[in-house]
C-alpha positions as CSV (number, residue, x, y, z in Angstrom):
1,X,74.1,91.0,28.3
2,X,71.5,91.4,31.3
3,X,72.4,93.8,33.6
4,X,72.8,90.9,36.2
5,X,75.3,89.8,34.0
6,X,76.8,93.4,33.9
7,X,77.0,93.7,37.6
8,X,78.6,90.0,38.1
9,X,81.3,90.6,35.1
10,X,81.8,94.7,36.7
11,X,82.7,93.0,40.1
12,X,85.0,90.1,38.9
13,X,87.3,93.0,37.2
14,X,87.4,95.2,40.3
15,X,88.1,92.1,42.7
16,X,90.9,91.1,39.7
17,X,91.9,94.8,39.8
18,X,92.4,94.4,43.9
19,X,94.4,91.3,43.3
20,X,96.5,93.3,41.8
21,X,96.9,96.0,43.7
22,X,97.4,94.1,46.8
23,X,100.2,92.0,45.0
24,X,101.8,95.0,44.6
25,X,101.9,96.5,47.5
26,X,103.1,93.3,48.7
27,X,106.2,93.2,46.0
28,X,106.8,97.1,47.0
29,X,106.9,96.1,50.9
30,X,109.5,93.4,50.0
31,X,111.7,94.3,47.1
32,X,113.0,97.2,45.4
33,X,111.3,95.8,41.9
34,X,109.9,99.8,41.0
35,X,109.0,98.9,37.8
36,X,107.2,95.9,37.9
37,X,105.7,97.8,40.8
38,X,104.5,100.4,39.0
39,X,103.3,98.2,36.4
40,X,100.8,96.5,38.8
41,X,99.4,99.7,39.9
42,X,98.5,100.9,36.6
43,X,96.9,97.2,35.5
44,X,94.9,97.3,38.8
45,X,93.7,101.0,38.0
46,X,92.5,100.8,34.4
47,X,90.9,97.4,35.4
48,X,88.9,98.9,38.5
49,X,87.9,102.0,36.2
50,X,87.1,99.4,33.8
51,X,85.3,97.8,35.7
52,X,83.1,100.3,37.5
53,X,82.0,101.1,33.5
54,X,81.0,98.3,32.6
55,X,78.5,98.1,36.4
56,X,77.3,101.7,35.3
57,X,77.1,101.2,31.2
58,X,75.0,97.6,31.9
């Protein structure tokens, strides 16, 4: 993988990551869901930490 590559792949997990996070912040603002919630916020976390790795390790 180039590090191009890296860089492209790093920033499509952190903007998926964001999805996430602002779906759940939207789905915390409207119901009372806590788990699925809390669920989101983890995904979105390990995918932006993910995803900054994989920017610095390429």
């Amino acid at each position: 993988m180039t590090e191009t590559q890296g860089d492209l792949l790093g920033s499509l997990i952190v903007l998926v990551s964001t999805g996430l996070m602002l779906t759940a912040v939207h789905r915390a603002s409207s119901s009372r869901d806590a788990p699925a919630v809390r669920w989101l916020v983890i995904a979105s976390v390990i995918l932006s930490v993910a995803g900054v790795a994989v920017v610095i390790l390429t």
